[in-house]
Structures are given as C-alpha cells and as structure tokens.
N, C-alpha and C positions, 0 to 999 in steps of 0.2 A: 272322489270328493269326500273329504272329511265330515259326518254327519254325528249330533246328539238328539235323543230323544228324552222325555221325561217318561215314568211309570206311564200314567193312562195316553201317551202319546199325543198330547195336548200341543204339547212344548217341545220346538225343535230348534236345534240350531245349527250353523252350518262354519265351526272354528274354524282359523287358520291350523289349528293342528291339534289334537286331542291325546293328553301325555298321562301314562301311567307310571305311577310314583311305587319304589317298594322301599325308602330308606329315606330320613332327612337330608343325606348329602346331596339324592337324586332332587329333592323337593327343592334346597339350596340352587342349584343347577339351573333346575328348569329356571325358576323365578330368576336368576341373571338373565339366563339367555333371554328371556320374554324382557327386560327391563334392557337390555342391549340392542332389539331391534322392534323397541316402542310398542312391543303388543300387553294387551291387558289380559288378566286371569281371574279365572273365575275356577272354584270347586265343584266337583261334583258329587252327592256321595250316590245315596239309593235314585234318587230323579224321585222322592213320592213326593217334591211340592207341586201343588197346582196351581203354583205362582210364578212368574219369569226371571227367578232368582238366578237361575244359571246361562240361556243361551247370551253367545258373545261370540264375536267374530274374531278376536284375537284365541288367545288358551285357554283348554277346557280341562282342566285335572281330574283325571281319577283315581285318587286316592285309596281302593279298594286294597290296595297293595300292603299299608300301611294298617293292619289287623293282628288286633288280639290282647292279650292283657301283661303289661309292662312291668306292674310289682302291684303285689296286694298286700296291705297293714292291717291285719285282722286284729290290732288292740287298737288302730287310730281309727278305724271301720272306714278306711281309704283304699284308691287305689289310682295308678296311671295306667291306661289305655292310649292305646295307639286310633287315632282320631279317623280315620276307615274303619274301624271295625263295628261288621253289622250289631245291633242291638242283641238278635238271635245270640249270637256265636257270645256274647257274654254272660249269660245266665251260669252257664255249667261251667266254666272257670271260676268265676264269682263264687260261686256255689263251693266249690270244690276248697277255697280261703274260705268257707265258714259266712259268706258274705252276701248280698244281695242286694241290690239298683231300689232305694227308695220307694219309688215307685215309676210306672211308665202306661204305655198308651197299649192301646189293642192290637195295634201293629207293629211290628217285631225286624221288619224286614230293612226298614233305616238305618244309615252308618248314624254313628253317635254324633258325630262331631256335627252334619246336616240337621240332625237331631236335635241337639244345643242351639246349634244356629239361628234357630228360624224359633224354640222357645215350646217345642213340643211335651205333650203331658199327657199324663190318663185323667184317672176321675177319683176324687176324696176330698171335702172340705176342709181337711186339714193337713193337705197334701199338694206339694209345691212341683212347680214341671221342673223338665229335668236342668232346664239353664240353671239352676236356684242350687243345685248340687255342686257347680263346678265347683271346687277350691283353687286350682290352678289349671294353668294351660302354658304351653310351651306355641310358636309362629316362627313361621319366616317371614320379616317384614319385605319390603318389594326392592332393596339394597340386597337382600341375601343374607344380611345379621340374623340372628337365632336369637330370639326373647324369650326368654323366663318371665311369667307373670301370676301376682297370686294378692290376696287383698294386703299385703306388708311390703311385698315389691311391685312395681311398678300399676301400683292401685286402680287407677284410670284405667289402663289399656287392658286389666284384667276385668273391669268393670264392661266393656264394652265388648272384649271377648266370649264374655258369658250368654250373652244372645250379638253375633256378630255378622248374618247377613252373609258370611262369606268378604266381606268389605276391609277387615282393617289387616289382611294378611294372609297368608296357609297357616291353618293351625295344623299340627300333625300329632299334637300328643293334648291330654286333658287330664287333670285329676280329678274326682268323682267323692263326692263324699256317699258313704255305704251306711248297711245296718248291717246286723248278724243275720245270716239265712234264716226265712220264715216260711211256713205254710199257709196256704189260705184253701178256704171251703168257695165256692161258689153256689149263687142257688138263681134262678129265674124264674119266671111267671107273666102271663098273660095279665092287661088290666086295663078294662075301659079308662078312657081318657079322664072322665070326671072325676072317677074311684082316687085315680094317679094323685092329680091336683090336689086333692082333698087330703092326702096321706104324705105330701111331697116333702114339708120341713122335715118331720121323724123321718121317714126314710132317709134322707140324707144325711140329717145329723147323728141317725143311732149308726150305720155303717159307712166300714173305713172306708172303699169303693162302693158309690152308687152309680147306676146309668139307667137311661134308659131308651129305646128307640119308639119314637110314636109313627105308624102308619097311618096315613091321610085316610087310606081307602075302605080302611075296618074301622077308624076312631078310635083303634085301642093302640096298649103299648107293650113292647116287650121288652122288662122292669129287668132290672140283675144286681145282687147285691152280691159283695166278695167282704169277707170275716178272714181275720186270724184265724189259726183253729192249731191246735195242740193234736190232734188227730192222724195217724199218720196217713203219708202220702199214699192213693190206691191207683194201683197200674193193673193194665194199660189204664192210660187216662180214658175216662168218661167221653162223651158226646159237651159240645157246650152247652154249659148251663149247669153242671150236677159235676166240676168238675173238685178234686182234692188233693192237693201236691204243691209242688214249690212253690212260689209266687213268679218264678220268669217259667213256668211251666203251665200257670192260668191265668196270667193277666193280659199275653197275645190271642187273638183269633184269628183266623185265615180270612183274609178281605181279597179274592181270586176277581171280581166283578171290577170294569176298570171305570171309572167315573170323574168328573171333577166334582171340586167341593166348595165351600164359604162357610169358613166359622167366623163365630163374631164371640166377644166375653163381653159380657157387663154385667154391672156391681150385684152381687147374690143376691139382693134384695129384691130387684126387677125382674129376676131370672123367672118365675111364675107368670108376670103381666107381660114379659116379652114372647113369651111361649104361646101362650093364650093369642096375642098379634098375631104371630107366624100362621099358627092355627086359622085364625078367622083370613086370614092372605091367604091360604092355602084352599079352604073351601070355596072361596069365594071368585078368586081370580085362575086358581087351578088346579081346575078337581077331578084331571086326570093324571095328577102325579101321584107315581107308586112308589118314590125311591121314598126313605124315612126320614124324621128328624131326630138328631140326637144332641141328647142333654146331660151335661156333664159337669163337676165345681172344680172348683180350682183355690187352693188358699194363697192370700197376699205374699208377695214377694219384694225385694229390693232390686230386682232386674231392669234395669234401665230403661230397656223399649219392650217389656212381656206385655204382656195382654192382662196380667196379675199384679202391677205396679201399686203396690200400697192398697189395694183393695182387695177383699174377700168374692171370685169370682163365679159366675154359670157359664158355661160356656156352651151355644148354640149352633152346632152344623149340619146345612143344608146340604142337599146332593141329587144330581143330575146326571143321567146316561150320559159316556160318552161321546153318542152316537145323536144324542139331543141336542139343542141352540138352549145353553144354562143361561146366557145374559136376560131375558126378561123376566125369569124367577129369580134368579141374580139380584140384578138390580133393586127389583121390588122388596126382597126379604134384606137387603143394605140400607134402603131408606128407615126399613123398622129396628133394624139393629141396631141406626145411628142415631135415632131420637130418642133410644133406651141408654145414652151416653158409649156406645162399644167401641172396642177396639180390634181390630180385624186380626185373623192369624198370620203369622209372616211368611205360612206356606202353605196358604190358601188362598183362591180365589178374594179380591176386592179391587173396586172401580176410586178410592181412595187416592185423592192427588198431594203432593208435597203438604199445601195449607191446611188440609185436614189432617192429616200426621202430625202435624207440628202442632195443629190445638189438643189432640187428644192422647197424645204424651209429654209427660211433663220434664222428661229428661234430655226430648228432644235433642235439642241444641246440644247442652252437653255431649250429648253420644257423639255426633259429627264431628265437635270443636278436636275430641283426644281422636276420631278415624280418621280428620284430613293430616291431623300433626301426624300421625304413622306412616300416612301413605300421601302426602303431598299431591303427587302427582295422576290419584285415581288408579292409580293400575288395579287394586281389586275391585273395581265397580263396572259394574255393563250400564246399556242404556236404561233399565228400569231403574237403577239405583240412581244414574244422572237425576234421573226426573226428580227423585225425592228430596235430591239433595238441596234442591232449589233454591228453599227455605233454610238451609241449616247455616 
C-alpha cells in the first residue's frame, strides 16, 4: 500500500499512488492521467509543514526530481529554479552567479516551491518572506496547459501563485528575485526575560536579522543578531552563534529534534504585549513545558493570503514534543494569538475554520474567485482545503 508521511511524522497519508516528477513533460503527464481517471493532486516537497496541506487519497507528487538552478541574471539580480529544488542546494549555485536569496528562515531543508507555498520566512523588520520575491512562476494547470505567469502576464494567477497552497496547479518552475552575494557576522547571548523586553525595539530595529528563543523553565532568552559584515568569510565555520561567511552558509541551523509547531503573526506593535500573554499562559497553565518560544519580524508585503498583508509583522511560534498531546497548549496560545488580531502560518499547526480565514484576510475572496477559475473542478485541493473553501 501506498504510504506519505510529513517531516515530524504527524501527517500521513494513504494515495492512490505517489508519482515522482523529473521533467515538466512527466509533470504534464501525470496531471492528464489524474484528470482522466477523476483523482485529485496534491504536492509534495520536503513534508516540514505541520499542517494537512498534503495527505490525499487520490496523487501525491514528488517533485524532488525537478532541482537546481535554471538561469541566473546577475545584472537583473534574478533567477529561475526549478520548483523541487531544496533551499540547501541553492545557496552555492546562487553564490557562485554573484547572487544570493534575500533572505530566508533557519531551516534550509524545504523545497522552494513548498517554501513559497505556504509563505515561509526568517527574521528582519525590513525583510519580506520568501512569497514576496517571486517575480514569476511557470504551472501545469489540471487540463495539462503550461502557464507562464508574472505581474504583466496573466497578473491574478501570478498573484495567487505567489503563496499558493499547492491549490491553483503544479508549479514546477519560479523566478526569484535576488541580491549580490553578502556576508553576515552572527553573534548570541543569553538574557533574562525582563532585560530582553526592556531592549526589544533597538534590538530589532538597529539589526538586519533579530531573533530570539525564550525558555519557560529558566525565564531567559537566547537573543541572536545577524549584521552585514565586509569581513571575510572564516572556515571551517564556527559553532552557532559566532558564526561569519556567506549568508545561505549562516542563516540555516540544524533543527534534528522532530516536533509540531503554531506560529501566529500580528501587527509589530502588539508583538511585546502578545509575548508577554504567552508568557503569563505559559507559567501559569503550563509550567512544565521545556520546548521554547520564538519571536521573529517580518516586514509588510502585497501577498494575498501572507500573514504579512499590508502590515509591518512579529511573528510568534510555539512548539511541542512530538511525542506530546500539542492541542491544549495549542488551543490555548490560538485563543491569545487571535485576540492580538493574528493570522496563522499556512504550514503550521491552527484550529482556524473557513469564517475565520475569510475575516482575517482581506484578500480572501479574491484569491479563491482566480483558484476556482484555474482549476474548476478542485483537482489541486484535498479535504483541508474543501473546508476552507466553504466561504470563498
């Protein structure tokens, strides 16, 4: 029997058949054959959401096939990738065109295009996730046509492309908008909780990357700021925390520990009094939890359904063993996220039904009205995405 799993093993699913793609003619292919005998499709890249983005009982894609870098424009600071290819594996190609990814999140191990999907990012106030980069992207719609899409052609469907669920198609290729190769310095430090609080605006607005993790069970945090640095790069690289080299050489860290998670965003301004919440939840209702909380910005974007829609963002994730029952920590850190106005990650843990999607994004509607005109008939949607759709 045909079986998928997600990263921390959370999420399983049991296709009718699970197809690996190495070319768009094969990706063309498959999507007839599935649209000839009425099954639905679903992507798949790395499995790190721990959300039920992918299981489906019709086709499961693995798209791993479809890796690596397609042309780099080192005077347009562009490039096209192939929409499998892990995040990892494009640093040093990038790199090598003079060029380097914006910015990105601490895990390294996601295909890009899952990546995009779901709206994933690191940490910088003035630093947009990676949906916010696309310039264009190429799909197979659920006919087997090939779409070209970019904000001058076919505007909509590239709009929706840009954080897409996996829902309006297989995308197999994306173009990225870049910078020129940079280096950064890293530096960390331990800091009681109060200390943090009390220093939290300047730290975030004076560096490019700020983060930090607070543990419940000491009351402090462990702070990290990442600089530009003109300095050259020192190998072998450092331990984390002291580290100095390229920027896709220190802005991943090894996350080996399998876990599920719950991020929520809301407006930067509340990011301090929604922390503070968490904190007082956290001592009070569960004060034998060791895993951390971490806090992160995010600046305003145009992305239709990001968690950064026209607002300057913090962004909050909880996390639970997963080996532990996460729903009553879960739940409870959702009810304070949601009164802070948030909006959940789209591959992450939330108990969020159709009606609350559709109040707390304003693009809602829109996004659905251009994903049903593409795909009619739902073939890129499983049963989580039915539910949401309810509303559109």
């Amino acid at each position: 029997m045909v079986s998928w799993t997600n990263w921390s093993g959370r999420w399983r699913g049991k296709p009718s058949a699970l197809k690996f793609i190495r070319s768009e003619a094969d990706a063309v292919a498959v999507v007839r054959e599935a649209a000839r005998v009425g099954h639905t499709v679903r992507a798949a890249g790395a499995g790190h959401s721990h959300s039920p983005l992918v299981p489906n009982d019709g086709i499961i894609i693995d798209a791993s096939g479809l890796a690596g870098v397609i042309q780099a424009n080192r005077e347009k600071q562009r490039a096209w990738v192939w929409a499998g290819t892990r995040i990892y594996a494009l640093g040093r190609p990038l790199h090598d065109a003079g060029l380097g990814l914006l910015n990105q999140g601490d895990i390294d191990r996601q295909a890009i295009g899952g990546a995009i999907a779901t709206g994933t990012h690191g940490t910088g106030c003035e630093l947009k996730n990676l949906s916010a980069s696309v310039t264009g992207a190429r799909l197979v719609l659920g006919s087997g046509a090939i779409v070209d899409c970019n904000a001058n052609h076919n505007a909509d469907l590239w709009q929706i492309v840009r954080l897409n669920l996996g829902a309006a198609g297989l995308v197999t290729r994306l173009e990225l908008q870049l910078r020129e190769a940079y280096r950064l310095q890293e530096r960390t430090w331990s800091i009681a909780f109060e200390d943090l609080v009390e220093d939290l605006t300047s730290l975030v607005t004076q560096t490019r990357h700020f983060e930090f993790f607070w543990y419940p069970h000491s009351d402090t945090a462990v702070a990290k700021c990442i600089d530009e640095t003109t300095a050259e790069a020192q190998y072998p690289l450092a331990e984390e925390g002291s580290r100095c080299a390229w920027s896709y050489e220190v802005l991943p860290n090894h996350r080996p520990h399998l876990h599920t998670e719950m991020e929520y965003s809301v407006p930067a301004e509340d990011g301090p009094a929604c922390l503070v919440a968490i904190r007082t939840l956290i001592q009070k209702n569960f004060p034998s939890l060791h895993w951390p909380v971490e806090y992160r910005t995010l600046a305003a974007d145009d992305v239709w359904l990001s968690t950064a829609y026209h607002r300057p963002t913090v962004t909050i994730s909880v996390h639970q063993d997963i080996n532990e029952d996460d729903e009553p920590y879960f739940r409870a850190c959702e009810e304070i996220f949601v009164s802070f106005a948030g909006r959940p990650h789209w591959g992450k843990v939330s108990y969020l039904g159709a009606q609350e999607m559709a109040r707390i994004h304003p693009r809602w509607t829109d996004w659905w009205q251009v994903r049903d005109r593409v795909d009619p008939q739902g073939m890129f949607l499983n049963g989580y995405l039915e539910q949401l759709r309810a509303t559109a």
